[in-house]
C-alpha positions as CSV (number, residue, x, y, z in Angstrom):
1,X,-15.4,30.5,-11.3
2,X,-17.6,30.3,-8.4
3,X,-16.5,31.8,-5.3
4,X,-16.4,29.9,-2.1
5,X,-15.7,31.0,1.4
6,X,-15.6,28.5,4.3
7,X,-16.6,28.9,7.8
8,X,-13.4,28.7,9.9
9,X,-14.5,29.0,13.2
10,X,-17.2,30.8,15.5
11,X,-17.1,32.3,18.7
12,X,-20.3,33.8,21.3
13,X,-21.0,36.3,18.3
14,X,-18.8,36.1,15.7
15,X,-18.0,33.9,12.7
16,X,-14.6,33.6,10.9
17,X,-14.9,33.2,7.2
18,X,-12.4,32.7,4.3
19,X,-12.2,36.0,2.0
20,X,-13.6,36.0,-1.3
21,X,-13.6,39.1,-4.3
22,X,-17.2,40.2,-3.3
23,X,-15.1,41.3,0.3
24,X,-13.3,43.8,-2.1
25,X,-15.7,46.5,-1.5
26,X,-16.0,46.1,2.4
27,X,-12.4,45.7,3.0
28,X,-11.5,48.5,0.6
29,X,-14.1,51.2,1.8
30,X,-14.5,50.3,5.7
31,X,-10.4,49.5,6.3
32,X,-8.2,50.1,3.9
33,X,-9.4,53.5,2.6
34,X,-9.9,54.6,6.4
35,X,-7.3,56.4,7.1
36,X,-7.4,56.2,11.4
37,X,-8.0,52.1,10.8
38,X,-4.6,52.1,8.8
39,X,-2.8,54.5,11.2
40,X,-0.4,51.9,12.4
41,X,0.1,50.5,8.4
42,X,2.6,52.2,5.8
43,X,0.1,52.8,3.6
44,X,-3.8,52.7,2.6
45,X,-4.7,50.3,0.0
46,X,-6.0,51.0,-3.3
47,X,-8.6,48.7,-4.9
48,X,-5.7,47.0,-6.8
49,X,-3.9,46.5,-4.1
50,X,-7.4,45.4,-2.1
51,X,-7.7,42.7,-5.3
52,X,-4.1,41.4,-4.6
53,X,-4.8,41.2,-0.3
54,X,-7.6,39.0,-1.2
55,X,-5.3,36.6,-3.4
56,X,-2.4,36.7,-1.3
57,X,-5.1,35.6,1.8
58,X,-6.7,33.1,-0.7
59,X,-3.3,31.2,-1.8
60,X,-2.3,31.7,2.0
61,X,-5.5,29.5,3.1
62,X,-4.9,27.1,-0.1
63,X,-1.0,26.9,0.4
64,X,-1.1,26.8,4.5
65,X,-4.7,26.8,5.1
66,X,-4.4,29.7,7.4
67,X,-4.9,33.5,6.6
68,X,-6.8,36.5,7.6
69,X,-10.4,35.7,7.4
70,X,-13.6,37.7,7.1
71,X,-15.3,38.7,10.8
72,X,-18.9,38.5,11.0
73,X,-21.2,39.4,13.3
74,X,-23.0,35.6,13.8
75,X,-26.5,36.9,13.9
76,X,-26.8,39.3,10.9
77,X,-23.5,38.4,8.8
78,X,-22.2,42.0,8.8
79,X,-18.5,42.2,8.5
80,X,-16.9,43.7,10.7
81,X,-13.0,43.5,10.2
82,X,-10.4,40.7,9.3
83,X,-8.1,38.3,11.8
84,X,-6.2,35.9,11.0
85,X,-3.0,33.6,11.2
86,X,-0.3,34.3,9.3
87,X,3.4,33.4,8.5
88,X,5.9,36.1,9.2
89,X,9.5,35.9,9.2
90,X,11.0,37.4,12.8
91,X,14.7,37.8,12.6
92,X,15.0,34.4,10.3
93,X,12.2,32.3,12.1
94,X,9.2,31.9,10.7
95,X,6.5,32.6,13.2
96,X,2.5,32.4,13.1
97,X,1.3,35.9,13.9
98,X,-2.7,36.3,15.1
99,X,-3.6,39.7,13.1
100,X,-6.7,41.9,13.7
101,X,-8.5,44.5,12.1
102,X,-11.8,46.3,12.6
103,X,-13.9,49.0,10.9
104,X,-14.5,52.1,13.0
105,X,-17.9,51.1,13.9
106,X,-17.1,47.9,15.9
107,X,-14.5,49.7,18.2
108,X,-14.4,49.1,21.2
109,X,-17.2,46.1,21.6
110,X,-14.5,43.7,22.7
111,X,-14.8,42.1,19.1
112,X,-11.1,42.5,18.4
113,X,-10.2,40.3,21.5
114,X,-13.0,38.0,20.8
115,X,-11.7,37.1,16.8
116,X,-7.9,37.5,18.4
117,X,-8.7,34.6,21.2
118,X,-10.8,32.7,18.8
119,X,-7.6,32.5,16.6
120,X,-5.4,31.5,19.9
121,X,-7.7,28.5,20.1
122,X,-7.5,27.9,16.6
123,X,-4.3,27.5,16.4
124,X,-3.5,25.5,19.3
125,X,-6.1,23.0,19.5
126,X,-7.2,22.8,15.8
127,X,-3.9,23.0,13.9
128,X,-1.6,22.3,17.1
129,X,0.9,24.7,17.2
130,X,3.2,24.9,20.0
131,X,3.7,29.1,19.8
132,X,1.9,32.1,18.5
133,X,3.3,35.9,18.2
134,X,1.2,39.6,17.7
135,X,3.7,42.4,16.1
136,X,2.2,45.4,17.4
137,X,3.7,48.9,16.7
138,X,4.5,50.3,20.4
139,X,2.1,53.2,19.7
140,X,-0.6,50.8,19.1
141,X,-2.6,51.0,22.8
142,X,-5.7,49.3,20.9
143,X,-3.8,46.5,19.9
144,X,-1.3,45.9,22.9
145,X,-4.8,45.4,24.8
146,X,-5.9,42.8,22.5
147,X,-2.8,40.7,22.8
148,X,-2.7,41.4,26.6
149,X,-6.3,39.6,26.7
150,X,-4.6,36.7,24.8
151,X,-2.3,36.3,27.7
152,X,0.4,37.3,25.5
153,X,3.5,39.0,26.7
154,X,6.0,41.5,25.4
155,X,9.2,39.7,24.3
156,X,11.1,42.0,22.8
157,X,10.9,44.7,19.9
158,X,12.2,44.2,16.0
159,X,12.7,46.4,13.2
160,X,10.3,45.2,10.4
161,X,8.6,46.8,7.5
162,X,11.3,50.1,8.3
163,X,9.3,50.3,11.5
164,X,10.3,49.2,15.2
165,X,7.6,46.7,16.1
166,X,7.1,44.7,19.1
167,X,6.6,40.8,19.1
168,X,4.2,39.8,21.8
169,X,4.2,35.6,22.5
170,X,2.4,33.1,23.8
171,X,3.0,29.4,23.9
172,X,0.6,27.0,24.0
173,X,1.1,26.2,27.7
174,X,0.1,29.7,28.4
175,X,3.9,30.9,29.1
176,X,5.6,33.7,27.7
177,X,6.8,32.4,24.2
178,X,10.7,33.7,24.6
179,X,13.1,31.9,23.0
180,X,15.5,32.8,26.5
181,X,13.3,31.1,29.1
């Protein structure tokens, strides 16, 4: 079986790609083996468990056509992390959350924000969604930035995955996404 990734969406210098098998040895040596890129996770990833992420993101884009997708740097294709929109299940609602992750080497060149607000647009004006949510671990500076540049806001904080995590919103208007407005 052929392997076929599909362009998702670009930004100024990245491009958003679906996942494929030959991503297993990028995502397994650059994230999920690093252990200060999985700080915030419960766990790294073993190549099995790399295998499966790719799956679950491939029957993800084929079931909802949305997952975590490959970032690459436009001009010379080098991947640099994964973002995403996923389904996630806050207190019995299901929610789309915009995920990031990024290999060491592409810290702090704004390319998290850039993939996070390329997914914002994504999934307001191309699959018309009327709210988005970031769960961020409170610890998680890094990431609180990002969503803060998404013009998302705190709304409140959840215990998921035996962790306390905070859901940061944003509703296609702009506004805060809570549910009490």
């Amino acid at each position: 079986m052929k392997d076929q990734t599909r362009i998702v969406f670009e930004t100024e210098r990245l491009r958003l790609r679906t996942m494929d098998e030959h991503d297993a040895p990028f995502l397994y040596d650059m994230l999920f083996q690093d252990e200060e890129v999985m700080k915030y996770y419960p766990s790294l990833k073993d190549e099995k468990q790399t295998k499966e992420w790719i799956a679950w993101n491939q029957r993800n884009d084929r079931t909802y056509h949305t997952s975590l997708w490959i970032i690459e740097e436009k001009e010379t294709k080098e991947p640099l992390g994964q973002s995403g929109i996923v389904l996630q299940n806050i207190e019995g609602q299901t929610e789309l959350e915009i995920g990031y992750m990024l290999k060491r080497a592409a810290w702090g060149k704004g390319y998290a924000a850039e993939a996070a607000k390329g997914c914002l647009t994504y999934g307001f004006e191309d699959m018309k969604v009327r709210r988005m949510v970031s769960l961020i671990r409170p610890e998680n500076e890094a990431s609180v930035k990002v969503a803060l540049k998404m013009g998302m806001k705190k709304e409140k904080t959840i215990l998921k995955w035996d962790q306390m995590m905070d859901v940061y919103s944003i509703n296609r208007n702009g506004e805060n996404g809570s549910h009490e407005q």
